[in-house]
C-alpha positions as CSV (number, residue, x, y, z in Angstrom):
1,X,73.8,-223.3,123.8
2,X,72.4,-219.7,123.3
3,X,69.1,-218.7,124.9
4,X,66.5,-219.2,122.2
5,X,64.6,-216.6,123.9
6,X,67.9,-214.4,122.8
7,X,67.5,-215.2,119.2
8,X,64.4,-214.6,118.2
9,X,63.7,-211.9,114.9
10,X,63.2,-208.4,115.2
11,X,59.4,-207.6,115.3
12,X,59.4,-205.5,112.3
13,X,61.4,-208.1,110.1
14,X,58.8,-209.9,107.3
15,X,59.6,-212.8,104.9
16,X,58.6,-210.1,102.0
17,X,62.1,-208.3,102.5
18,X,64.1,-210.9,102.1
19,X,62.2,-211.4,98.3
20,X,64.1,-211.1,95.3
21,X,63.0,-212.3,91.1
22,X,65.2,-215.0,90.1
23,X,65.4,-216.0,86.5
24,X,64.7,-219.7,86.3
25,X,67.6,-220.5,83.8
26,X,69.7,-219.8,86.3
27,X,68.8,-222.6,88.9
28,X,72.1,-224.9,88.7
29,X,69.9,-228.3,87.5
30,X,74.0,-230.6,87.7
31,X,77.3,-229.5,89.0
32,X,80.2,-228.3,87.1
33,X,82.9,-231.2,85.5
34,X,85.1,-229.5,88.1
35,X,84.2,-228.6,91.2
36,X,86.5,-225.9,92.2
37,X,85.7,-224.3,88.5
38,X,82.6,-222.8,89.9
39,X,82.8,-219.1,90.1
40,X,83.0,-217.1,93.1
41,X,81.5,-213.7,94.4
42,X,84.0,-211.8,96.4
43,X,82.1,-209.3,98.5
44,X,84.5,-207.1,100.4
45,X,83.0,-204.8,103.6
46,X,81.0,-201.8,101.9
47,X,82.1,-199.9,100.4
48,X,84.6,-201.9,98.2
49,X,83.6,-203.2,94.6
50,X,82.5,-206.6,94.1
51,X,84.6,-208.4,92.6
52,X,84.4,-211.6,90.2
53,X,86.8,-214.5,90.6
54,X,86.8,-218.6,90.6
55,X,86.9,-220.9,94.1
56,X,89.6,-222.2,92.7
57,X,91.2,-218.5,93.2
58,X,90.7,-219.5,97.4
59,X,94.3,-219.9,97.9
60,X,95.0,-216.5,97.0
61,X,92.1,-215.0,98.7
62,X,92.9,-216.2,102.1
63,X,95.9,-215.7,104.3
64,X,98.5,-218.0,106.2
65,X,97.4,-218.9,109.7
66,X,93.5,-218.7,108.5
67,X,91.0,-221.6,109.5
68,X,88.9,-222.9,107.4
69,X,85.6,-224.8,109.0
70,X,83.9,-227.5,107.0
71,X,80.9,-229.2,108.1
72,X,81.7,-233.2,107.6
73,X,78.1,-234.5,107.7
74,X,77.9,-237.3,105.3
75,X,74.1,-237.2,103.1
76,X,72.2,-240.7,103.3
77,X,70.2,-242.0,100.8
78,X,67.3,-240.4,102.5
79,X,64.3,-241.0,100.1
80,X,62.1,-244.2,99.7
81,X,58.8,-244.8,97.7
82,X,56.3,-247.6,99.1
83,X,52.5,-248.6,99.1
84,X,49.8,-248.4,101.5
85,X,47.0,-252.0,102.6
86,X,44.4,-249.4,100.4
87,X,47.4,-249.8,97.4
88,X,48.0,-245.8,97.9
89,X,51.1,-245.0,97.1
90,X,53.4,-243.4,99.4
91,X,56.8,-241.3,99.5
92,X,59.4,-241.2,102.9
93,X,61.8,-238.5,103.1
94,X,64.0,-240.0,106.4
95,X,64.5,-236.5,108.2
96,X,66.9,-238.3,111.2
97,X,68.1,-241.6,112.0
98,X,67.0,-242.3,115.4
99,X,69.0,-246.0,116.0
100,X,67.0,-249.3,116.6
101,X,66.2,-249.3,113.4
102,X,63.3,-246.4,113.3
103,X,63.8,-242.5,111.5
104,X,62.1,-239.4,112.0
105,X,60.7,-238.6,108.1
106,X,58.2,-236.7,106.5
107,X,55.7,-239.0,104.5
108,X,53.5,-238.0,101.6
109,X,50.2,-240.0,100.7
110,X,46.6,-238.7,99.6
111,X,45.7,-239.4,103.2
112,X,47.7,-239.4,106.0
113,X,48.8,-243.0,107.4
114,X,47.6,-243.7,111.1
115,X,49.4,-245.2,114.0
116,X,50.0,-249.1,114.0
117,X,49.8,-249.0,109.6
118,X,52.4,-250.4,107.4
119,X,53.7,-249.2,104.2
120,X,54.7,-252.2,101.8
121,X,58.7,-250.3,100.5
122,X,59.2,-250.8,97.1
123,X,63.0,-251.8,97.8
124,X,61.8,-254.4,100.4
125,X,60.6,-254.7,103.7
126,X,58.1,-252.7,105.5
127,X,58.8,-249.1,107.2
128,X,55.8,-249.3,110.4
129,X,54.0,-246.2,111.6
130,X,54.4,-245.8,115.5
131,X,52.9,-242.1,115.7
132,X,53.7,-238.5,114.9
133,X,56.1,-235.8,115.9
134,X,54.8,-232.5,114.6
135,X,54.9,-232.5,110.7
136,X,57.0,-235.5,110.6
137,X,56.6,-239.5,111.7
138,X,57.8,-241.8,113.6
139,X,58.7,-244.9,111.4
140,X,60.0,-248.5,112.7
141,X,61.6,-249.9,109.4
142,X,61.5,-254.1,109.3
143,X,64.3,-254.5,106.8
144,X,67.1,-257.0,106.5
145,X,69.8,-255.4,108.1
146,X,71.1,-251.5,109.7
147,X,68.7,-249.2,108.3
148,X,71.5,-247.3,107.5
149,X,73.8,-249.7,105.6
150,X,70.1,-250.5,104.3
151,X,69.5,-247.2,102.7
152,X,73.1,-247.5,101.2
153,X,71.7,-249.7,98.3
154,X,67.9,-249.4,98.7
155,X,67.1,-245.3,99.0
156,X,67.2,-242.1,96.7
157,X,69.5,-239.6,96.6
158,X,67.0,-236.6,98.1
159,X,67.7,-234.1,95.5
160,X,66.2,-230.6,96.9
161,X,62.8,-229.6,95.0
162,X,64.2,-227.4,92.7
163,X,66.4,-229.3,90.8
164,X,63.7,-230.5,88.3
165,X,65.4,-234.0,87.2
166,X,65.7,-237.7,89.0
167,X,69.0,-238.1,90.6
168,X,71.6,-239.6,88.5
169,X,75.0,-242.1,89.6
170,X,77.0,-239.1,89.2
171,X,74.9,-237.3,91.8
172,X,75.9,-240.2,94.4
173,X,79.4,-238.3,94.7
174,X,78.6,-235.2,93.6
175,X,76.2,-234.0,96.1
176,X,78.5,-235.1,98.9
177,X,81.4,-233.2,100.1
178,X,84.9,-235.0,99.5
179,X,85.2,-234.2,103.4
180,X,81.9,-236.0,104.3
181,X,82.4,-238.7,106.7
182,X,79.7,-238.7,109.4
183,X,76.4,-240.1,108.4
184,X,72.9,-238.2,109.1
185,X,72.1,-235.8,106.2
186,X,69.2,-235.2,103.8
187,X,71.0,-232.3,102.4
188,X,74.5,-231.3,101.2
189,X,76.0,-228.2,103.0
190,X,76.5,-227.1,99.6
191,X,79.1,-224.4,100.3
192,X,81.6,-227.5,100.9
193,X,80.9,-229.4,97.4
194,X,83.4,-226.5,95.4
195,X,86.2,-228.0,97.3
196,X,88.4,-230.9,95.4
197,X,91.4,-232.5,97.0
198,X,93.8,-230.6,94.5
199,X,92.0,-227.1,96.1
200,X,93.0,-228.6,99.8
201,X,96.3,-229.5,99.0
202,X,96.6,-225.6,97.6
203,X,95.4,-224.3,100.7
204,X,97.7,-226.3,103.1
205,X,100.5,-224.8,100.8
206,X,99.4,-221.6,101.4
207,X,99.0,-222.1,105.0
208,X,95.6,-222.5,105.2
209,X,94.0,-224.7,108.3
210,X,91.3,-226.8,108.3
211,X,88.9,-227.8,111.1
212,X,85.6,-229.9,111.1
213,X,82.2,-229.5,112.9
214,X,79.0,-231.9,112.1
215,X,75.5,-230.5,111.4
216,X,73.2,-233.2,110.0
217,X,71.1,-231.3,107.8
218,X,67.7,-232.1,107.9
219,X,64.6,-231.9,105.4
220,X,63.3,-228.5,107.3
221,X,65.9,-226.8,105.6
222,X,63.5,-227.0,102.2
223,X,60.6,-225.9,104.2
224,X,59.8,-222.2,103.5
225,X,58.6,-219.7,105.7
226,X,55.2,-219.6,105.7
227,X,54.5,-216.2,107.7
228,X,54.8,-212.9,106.8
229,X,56.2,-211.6,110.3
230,X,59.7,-213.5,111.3
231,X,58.8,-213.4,115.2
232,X,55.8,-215.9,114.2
233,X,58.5,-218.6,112.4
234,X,59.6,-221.7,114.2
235,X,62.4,-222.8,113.0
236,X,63.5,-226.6,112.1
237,X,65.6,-228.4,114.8
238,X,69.0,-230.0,113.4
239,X,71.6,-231.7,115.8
240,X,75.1,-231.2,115.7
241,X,78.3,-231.8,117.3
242,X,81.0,-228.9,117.7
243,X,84.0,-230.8,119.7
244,X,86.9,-229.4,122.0
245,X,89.3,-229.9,119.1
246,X,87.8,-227.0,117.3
247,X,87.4,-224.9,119.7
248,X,90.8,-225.3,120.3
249,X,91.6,-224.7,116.8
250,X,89.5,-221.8,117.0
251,X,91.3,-220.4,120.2
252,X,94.6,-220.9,118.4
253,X,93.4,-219.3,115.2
254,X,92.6,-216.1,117.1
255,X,95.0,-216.3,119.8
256,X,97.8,-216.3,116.4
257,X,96.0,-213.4,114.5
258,X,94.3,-215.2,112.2
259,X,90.6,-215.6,110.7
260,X,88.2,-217.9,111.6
261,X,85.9,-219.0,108.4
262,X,82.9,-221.2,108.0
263,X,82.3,-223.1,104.7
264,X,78.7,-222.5,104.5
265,X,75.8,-221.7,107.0
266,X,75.8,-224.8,108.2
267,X,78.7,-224.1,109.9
268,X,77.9,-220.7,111.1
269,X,74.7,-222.1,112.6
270,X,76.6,-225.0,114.3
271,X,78.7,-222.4,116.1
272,X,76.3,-219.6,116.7
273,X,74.8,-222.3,118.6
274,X,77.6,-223.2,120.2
275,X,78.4,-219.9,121.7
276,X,78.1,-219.2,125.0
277,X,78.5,-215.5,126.3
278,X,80.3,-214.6,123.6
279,X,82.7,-217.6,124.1
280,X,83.0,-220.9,121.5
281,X,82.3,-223.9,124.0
282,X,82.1,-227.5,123.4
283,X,78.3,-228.7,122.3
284,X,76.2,-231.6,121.2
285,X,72.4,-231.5,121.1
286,X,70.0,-230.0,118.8
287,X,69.5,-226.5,118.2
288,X,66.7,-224.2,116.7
289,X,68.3,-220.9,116.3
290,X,67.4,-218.6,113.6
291,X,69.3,-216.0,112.7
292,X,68.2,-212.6,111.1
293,X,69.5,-209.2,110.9
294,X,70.0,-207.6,114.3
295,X,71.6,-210.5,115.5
296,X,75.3,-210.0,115.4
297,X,77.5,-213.4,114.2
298,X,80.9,-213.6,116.2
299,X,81.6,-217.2,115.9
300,X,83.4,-216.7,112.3
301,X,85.2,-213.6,110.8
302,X,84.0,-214.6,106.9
303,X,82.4,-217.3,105.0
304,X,82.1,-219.0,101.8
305,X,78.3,-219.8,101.0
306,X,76.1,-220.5,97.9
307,X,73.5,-218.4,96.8
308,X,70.3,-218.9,98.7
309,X,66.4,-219.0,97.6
310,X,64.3,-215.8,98.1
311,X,62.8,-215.7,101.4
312,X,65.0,-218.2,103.1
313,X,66.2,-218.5,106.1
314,X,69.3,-218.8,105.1
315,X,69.3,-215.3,103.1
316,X,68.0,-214.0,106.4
317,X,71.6,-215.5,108.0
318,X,73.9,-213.8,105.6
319,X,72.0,-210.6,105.5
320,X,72.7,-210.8,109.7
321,X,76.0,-211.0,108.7
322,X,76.9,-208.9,105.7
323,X,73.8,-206.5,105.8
324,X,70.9,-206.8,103.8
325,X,71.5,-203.9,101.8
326,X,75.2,-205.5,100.4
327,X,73.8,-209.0,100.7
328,X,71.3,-207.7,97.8
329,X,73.4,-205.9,95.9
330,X,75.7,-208.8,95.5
331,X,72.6,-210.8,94.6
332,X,71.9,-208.6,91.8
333,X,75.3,-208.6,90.8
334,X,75.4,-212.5,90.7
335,X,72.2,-212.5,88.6
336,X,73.8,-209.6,86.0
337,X,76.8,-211.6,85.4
338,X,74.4,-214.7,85.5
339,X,75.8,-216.6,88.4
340,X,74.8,-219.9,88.7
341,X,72.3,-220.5,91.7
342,X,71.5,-222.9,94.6
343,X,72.6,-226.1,95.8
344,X,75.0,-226.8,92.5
345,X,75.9,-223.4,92.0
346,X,78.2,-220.8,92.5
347,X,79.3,-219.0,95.9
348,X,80.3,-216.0,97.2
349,X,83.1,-215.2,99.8
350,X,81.4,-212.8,102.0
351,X,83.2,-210.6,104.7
352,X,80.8,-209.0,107.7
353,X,79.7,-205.7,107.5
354,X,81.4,-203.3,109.5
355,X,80.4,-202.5,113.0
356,X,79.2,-198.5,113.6
């Protein structure tokens, strides 16, 4: 895994430049009837035009031999509402599965809930606190069978912040890729939910390729940055698993002439962190990288990505990637034409900046 001493922002980077105003109406609040329908920003190395187009379009976009890289990590029903001895109520947002039947979560209440209490769940059972880990607990849940077939039936779809309604049943398959087959997510890589099985089938005609890497996405992803200088940000931990298949498809890909290209920054952060003297290697473990501009991205050639909120971190990884001067010019492109933002929005198919 890359040095995080390697990684760490420029000093002269602040949250502030990465700001931009964002018309509330045009916060995706439900997906599309199609998937693939949603539009799609194609933002060619400057100095080429933007250009306007569908995902659906995908097929004609990319070339035979490409790669396409999907993050398969599956999103668990992650939230939970209980009660406190005192009758405070309390909400659980499971951050990791940990086995034995405990999580890692964030847990709100008017106070905090000390080591050795136990919170009544409203779906049954009791969730235990053992301690604390930072900003999040340590929970051991006493329910009636896996905690994670458990939160199958008995938890909440974790709907990010700014989608300002309760999670519906169409939500269940909605905010889950069709792809999504290991379990350990709070959050959708959202760049993957434009693809149907009709769109795959296209791009395997074409001559598309398709390889997998797991990043459980954890609740840190909604956290925002909450200092002004980026050297002073610690960034969320996540684990993931980038296997010798894919790097083997990776080799081949490259080897053949063709583009490597990560469906979202999930992926892009699950082999950035991979990387290992400019080389893709085998990993598994967590990582904390946090990518900004001055840090050059080798591990893909393009992506496909959502647009991200103001001051993200993840805006902070494209514009690494792209260049923060095209990065916002797209953005107020996607805002003139009244793109559709965030986790149920539209997406972009961005290209790197070229190297001077």
């Amino acid at each position: 895994m890359r040095d995080i001493a390697d990684l760490l922002p420029s000093t002269a980077l602040k949250k502030s430049d990465f700001h931009y105003d964002l018309p509330d109406e045009l916060i995706a609040q439900a997906p599309l009837a199609e998937r693939s329908a949603s539009r799609l920003l194609l933002v060619p190395p400057t100095p080429d035009a933007l250009v306007d187009r569908h995902v659906r379009d995908l097929p004609d976009l990319l070339q035979p031999g490409d790669l396409l890289v999907f993050n398969d990590t599956r999103v668990i029903p992650a939230r939970l509402f209980g009660q406190k001895a005192s009758g405070g109520r309390v909400e659980i947002l499971i951050e990791r599965l940990l086995g034995a039947q405990q999580a890692r979560a964030q847990v709100g209440a008017s106070k905090s809930p000390k080591a050795g209490s136990r919170i009544a769940l409203d779906a049954g059972g009791e969730a235990e606190v053992l301690g604390r880990d930072g900003e999040f607990y340590l929970l051991q849940f006493h329910v009636p069978e896996s905690l994670e077939q458990w939160l199958l039936h008995a938890g909440r779809l974790p709907l990010p912040p700014y989608i300002q309604r309760e999670p519906g049943m169409d939500d269940r398959e909605r905010y889950q890729t069709v792809f999504a087959r290991e379990v350990g997510a709070v959050a959708a890589p959202t760049a993957g939910l434009h693809f149907d099985q009709a769109l795959l089938q296209a791009l395997q005609a074409r001559g598309v390729s398709f390889g997998h890497v797991t990043l459980h996405v954890g609740a840190g992803t909604f956290q925002p940055v909450r200092v002004d200088e980026l050297k002073d940000h610690v960034m969320h931990r996540e684990w993931l698993n980038v296997g010798a298949e894919l790097v083997q498809q990776v080799r081949r890909t490259r080897q053949a002439g063709g583009r490597v290209i990560g469906v979202g920054t999930t992926v892009v952060r699950a082999l950035e962190s991979a990387m290992r003297d400019g080389e893709l290697l085998p990993f598994a473990g967590e990582t904390q990288i946090f990518i900004t501009p001055g840090y050059q991205i080798r591990s893909v050639d393009a992506m496909v990505t959502n647009f991200h909120l103001p001051e993200s971190t993840l805006l902070m990884m494209i514009s690494a990637f792209a260049g923060k001067a095209r990065v916002f010019e797209a953005y107020q492109h996607a805002i003139a034409q009244r793109y559709r933002f965030f986790s149920y929005g539209d997406a972009m198919l961005l290209f790197p900046q070229p190297q001077g």
